[in-house]
Structure formats: C-alpha cells, structure tokens
C-alpha positions in Angstrom: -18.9 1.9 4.4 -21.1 3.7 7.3 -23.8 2.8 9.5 -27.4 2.9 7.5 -28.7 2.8 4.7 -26.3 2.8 1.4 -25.1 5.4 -0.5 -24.6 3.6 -3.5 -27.4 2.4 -5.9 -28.0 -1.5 -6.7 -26.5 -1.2 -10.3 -23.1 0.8 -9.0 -22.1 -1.8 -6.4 -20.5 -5.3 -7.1 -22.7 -6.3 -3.9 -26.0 -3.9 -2.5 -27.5 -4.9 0.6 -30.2 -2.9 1.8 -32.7 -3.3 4.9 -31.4 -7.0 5.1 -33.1 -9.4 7.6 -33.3 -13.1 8.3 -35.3 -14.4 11.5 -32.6 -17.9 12.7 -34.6 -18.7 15.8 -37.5 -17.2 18.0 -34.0 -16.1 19.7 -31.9 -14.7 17.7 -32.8 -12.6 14.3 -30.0 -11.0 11.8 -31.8 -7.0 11.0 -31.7 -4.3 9.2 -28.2 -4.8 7.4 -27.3 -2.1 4.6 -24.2 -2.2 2.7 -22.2 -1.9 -0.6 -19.0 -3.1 -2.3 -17.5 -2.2 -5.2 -15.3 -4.0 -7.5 -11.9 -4.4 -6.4 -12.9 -3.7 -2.6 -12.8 -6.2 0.2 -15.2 -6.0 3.3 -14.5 -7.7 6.3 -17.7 -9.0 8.5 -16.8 -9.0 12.1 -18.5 -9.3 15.5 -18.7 -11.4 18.7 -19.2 -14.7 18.6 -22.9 -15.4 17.7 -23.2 -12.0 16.3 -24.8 -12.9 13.0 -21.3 -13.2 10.6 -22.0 -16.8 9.3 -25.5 -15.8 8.2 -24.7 -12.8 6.8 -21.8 -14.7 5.1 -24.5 -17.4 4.0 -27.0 -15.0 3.2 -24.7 -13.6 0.7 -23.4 -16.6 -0.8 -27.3 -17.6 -1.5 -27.6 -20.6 0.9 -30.2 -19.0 2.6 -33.4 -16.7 1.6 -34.0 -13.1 3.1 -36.8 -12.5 6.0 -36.8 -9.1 4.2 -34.7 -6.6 2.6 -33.0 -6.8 -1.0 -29.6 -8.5 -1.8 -28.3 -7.5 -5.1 -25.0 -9.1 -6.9 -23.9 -6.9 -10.0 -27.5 -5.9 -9.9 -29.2 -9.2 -9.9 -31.2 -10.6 -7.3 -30.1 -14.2 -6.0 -33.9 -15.2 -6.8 -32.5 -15.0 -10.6 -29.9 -17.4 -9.2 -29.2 -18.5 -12.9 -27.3 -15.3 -13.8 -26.6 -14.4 -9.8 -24.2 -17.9 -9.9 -22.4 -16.2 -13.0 -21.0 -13.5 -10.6 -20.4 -15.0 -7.2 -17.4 -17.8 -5.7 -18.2 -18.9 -2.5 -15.6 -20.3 0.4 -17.1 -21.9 3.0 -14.8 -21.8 6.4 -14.5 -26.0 6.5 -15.3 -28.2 3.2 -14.9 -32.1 2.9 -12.3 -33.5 -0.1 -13.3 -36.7 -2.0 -10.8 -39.7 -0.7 -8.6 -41.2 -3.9 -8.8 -37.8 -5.9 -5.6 -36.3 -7.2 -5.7 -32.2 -7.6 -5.8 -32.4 -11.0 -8.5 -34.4 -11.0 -10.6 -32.6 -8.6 -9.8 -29.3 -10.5 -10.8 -30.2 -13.6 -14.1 -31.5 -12.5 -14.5 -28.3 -10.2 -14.3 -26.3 -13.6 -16.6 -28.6 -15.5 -19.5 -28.0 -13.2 -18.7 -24.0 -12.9 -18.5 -24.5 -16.9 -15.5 -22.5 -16.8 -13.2 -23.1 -19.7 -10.4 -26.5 -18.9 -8.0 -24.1 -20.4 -7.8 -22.5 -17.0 -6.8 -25.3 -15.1 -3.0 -24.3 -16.4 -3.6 -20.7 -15.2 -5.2 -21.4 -11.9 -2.9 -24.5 -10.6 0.1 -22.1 -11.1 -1.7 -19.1 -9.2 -2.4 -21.2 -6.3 1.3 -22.6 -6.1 0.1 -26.3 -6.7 1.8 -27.1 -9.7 3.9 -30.0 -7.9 1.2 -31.6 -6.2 -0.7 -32.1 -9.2 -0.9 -36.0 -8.6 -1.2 -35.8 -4.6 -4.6 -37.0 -3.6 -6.5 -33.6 -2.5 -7.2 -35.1 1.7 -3.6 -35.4 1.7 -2.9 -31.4 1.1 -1.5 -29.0 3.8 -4.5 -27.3 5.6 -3.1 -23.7 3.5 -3.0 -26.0 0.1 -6.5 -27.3 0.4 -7.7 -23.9 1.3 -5.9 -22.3 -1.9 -7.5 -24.9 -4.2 -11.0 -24.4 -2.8 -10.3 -20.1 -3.2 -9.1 -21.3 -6.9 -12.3 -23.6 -7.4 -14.3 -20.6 -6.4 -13.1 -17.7 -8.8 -12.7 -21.0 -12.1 -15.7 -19.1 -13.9 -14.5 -15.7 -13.3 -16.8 -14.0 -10.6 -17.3 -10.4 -9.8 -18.1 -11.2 -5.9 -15.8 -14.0 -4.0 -17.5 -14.6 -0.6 -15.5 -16.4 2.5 -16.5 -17.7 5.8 -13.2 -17.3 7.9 -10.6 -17.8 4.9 -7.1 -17.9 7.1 -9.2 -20.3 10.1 -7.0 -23.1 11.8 -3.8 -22.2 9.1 -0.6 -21.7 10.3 0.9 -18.3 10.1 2.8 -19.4 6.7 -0.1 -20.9 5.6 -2.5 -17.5 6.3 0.1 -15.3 4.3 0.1 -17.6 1.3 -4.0 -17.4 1.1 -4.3 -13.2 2.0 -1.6 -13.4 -0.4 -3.6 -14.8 -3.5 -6.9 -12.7 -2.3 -4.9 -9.8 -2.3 -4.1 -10.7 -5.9 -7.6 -11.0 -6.4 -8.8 -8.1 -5.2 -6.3 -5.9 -6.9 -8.2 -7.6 -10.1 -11.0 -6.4 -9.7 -12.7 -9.0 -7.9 -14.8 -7.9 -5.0 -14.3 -9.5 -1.7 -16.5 -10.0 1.4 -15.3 -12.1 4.4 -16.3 -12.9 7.8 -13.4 -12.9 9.9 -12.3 -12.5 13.8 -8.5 -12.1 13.5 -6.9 -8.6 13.0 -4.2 -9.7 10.8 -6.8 -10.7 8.1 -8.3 -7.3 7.7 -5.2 -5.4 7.9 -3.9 -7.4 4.9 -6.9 -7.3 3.1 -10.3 -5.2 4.1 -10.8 -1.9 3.1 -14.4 -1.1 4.9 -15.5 -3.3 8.3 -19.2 -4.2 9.0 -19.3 -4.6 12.5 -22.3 -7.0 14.1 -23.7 -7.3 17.7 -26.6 -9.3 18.5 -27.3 -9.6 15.1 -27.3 -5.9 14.6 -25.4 -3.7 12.0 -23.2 -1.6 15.4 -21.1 0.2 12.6 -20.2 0.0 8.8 -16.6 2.3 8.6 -13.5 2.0 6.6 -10.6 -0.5 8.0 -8.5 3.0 9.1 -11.4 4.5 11.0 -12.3 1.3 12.8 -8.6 0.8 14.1 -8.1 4.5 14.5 -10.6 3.9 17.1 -10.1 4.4 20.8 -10.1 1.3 22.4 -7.3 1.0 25.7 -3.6 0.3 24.3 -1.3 -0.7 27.2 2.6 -0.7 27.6 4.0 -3.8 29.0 6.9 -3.1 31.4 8.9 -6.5 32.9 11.8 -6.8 35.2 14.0 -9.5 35.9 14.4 -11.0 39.8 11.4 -10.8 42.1 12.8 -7.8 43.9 13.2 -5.6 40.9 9.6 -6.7 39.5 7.8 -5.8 43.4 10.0 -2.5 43.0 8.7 -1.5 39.7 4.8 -2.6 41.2 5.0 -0.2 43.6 6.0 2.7 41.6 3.7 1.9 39.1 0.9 1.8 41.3 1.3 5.6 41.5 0.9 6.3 38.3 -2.2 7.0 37.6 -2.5 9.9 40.1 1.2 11.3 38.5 0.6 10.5 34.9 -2.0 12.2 32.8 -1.8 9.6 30.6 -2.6 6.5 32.2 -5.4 5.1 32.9 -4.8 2.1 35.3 -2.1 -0.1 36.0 -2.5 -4.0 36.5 0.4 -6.3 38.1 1.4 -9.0 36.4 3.4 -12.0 36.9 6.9 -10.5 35.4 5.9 -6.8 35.7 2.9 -4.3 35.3 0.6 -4.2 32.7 -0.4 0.1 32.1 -3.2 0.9 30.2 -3.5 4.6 28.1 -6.4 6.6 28.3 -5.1 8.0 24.7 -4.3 4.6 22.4 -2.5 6.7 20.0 -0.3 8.2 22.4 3.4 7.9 20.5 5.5 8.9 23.5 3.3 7.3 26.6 6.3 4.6 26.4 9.5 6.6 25.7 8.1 9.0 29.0 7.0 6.2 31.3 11.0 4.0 30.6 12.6 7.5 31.2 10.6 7.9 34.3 11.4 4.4 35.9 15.3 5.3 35.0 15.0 8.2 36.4 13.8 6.6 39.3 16.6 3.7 39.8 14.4 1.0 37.8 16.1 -1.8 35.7 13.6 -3.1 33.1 13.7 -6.2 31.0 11.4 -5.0 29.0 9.2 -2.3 27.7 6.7 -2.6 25.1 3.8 -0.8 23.5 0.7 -3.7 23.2 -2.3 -2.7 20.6 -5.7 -3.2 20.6 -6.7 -6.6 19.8 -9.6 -6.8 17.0 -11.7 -8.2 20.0 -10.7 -5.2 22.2 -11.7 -3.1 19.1 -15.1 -4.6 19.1 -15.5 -5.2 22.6 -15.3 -1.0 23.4 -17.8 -0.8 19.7 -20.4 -2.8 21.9 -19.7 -1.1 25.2 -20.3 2.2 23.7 -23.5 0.6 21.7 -25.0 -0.1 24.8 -24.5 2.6 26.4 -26.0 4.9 23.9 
C-alpha cells in the first residue's frame, strides 16, 4: 500500500480503488482515495473520528454510489452488481437478529438467499464454534457469537472480498480473539479482507497494509510494519510507593531532559512520572533511566516501557500532514 495512485491494475487486485470520491454533505466530502488488495491480504481503514472510514467501508460494500472515481471487485464494477455480489461478504459494525429464530434456522435461510449450497451449513456452524447453540434463538447469542455468525453469513457463497465496519466493536477481549481468530483463518484462504477499525490490537492480528484517513483525505496508504515503525512519542512509566519517594523521584525527573539525550519531556503523575522518548524505538531508554534513579538512591515500584497507541500513531500522521 502507498499514498497515490495504485500500482496494481483493476484485473490483478481482489479490490482496485482508484481516484475514489463521494460528496456526504456540503461539509464534509470522502476524495481522491486510491488503493489495492490482493487475495489473501487484509487492509485495515483507520483515521479520526469522522474521518471518512464508514463511507469508505460502505462505499466498498456497495451501499453507496461513487461521486467519481472507479471501484473494481475481481475486476467488476459494483454497477454490474449481479456478478459484483458473487465476490463480496459484507459485515456491518451493528446488525438486528429476528426475535424467535434459532441459529440453525437463521443460517440456513442466510444461505438460501446468498444461494450458497445448504451443504455448507455443517462446514460453517463448526468454523464459527456454534455447533451447541444450534437451537438457541440468535438475540439470545453472546455479543462474540452473534458477530461470528454474521462473519459466517457473509463468506456462505464463497466471496473473494469480505468487507467489515469495526469487526471486534463492543466484544470482550475473549470475544475479539475468537473473531480475528476466524478472519485470520480467512484470510490465510485466500479471502481478501478490508476493515475499518480504531483499535491497535485488530491490525496487529490481522492487517497487512493501513489506509490512513483525515478529513476525508487519503494522509497515507503503508504496510502495517511501516505505519507502527513510525515515530510517534513512546514513554516509560516510572511509579514509587509512599508520597515521599514518588515527590523524590519528581524532582529528579524533572532534570532530565537537560541530562538525558533521550528524553524529550517528563510529566508528573499521580504515582510517579510519566517520560516521553524523543527516539520511540529506543530499546535501552528504560534499562538506562532505572539504573540512573538507583544510582541515585531511588526505590521504584515500577518501571515500564508504554507504546504508541494507534490514536497516538495517527494523531503524529495528522500533525505532520498539516504541517506539510
């Protein structure tokens, strides 16, 4: 993935964009979005709220039509939506179940309509781990069971291109692992996967390339390892334990960024200080700055290196995007 247009050609990509541009309001208007994904390949849609993911995630999916540019879905355009539907699954972030409907039942009508095969119903209730809730009424589900059954629903007819809007949103962490799990199953299929998401654990289980959106702007298209590789502030987290030992290690820390190349400011906090790296990928900015405090008579509780968060990430993407 990279910022501009695409590399790859609308017949070699499980999903072309190219030029892409849909007018929402007379305030806000998704532009000039070019991308690619090939089979097998998950890309993960991110940006601040109201940056444009749900439309782009929509616009994908084929609930809504292009201001411009070209969509193209195993080289079809979504206007032959016909032969389009063949190749795309579509999971929206929030879907209503049918009171007094067991999950057989559902299922089995899910595949009629997609006019996939019944003989996948077997195949597809054990992939999503549902075989003994068969009879359970489908509103009855765990929040991660309904969302496996709708991922299942999605891929009955065997698309190339499975689209989410937030697929782990309001699960539990149990729950999360279970779904990236059987996407990540998936995608090692050959199924293509694009997903609008805002929490880091998602893409580091599953994305390969990151579209990143601003304002309803394409900021930067980059693989998953370039985009964290990135250099937004890390910080080390350093606590004490009584109220004299954490307004002793305040006042040395306060010092530090005039004695330590390395840091770039320090921040009290309730329990200790909070020190922030000018160099995120600094492996030994904690092992130097623990010695240093022992050194200098200081008992810590604790000492801890805290990453980026995905908003961080994004946050210093749209900093620098501004600024340029």
């Amino acid at each position: 993935m990279f910022r501009g247009r695409s590399r790859h050609s609308e017949h070699d990509a499980t999903l072309w964009i190219q030029g892409l541009g849909y007018r929402v309001s007379d305030a806000f208007t998704l532009r000039d979005i070019s991308l690619a994904v090939e089979s097998g390949q998950a890309l993960a849609v991110v940006g601040t709220n109201g940056a444009g993911k749900t439309t782009l995630i929509r616009l994908v999916a084929g609930l809504l039509a292009p201001s411009e540019g070209q969509i193209r879905i195993c080289g079809e355009s979504p206007r032959n939506w016909g032969r389009v539907s063949q190749h795309l699954g579509y999971v929206q972030q929030s879907k209503e179940l049918p009171d007094g409907v067991s999950v057989r039942t559902y299922l089995q009508h899910q595949l009629r309509l997609r006019r996939a095969a019944l003989k996948r119903y077997t195949e597809l209730v054990h992939r999503a781990g549902l075989v003994q809730f068969e009879d359970q009424e489908v509103r009855t589900l765990s929040g991660g069971n309904q969302r496996k059954l709708h991922i299942i629903c999605a891929v009955a007819h065997q698309p190339d291109l499975l689209v989410l809007d937030e697929p782990t949103a309001g699960l539990d962490p149990t729950a999360q692992e279970t779904v990236l799990g059987l996407l990540g199953e998936l995608k090692k299929e050959g199924v293509a996967i694009v997903f609008a998401s805002h929490h880091k654990s998602e893409l580091e289980a599953l994305a390969d390339s990151v579209t990143v959106l601003h304002q309803g702007r394409q900021i930067l298209g980059t693989s998953l390892t370039h985009l964290l590789a990135g250099d937004a502030p890390a910080s080390l987290i350093l606590e004490a334990n009584t109220h004299e030992e954490i307004g002793a290690l305040q006042r040395w820390a306060a010092n530090l960024p005039s004695l330590k190349t390395s840091v770039r400011r320090v921040c009290a906090t309730d329990d200790g200080v909070l020190v922030e790296l000018i160099n995120p990928h600094d492996r030994y900015a904690l092992t130097d700055l623990v010695s240093a405090a022992s050194l200098d008579g200081l008992t810590l509780r604790l000492a801890k290196l805290s990453t980026p968060s995905l908003a961080d990430v994004i946050a210093q993407l749209v900093q620098r995007d501004g600024s340029e």
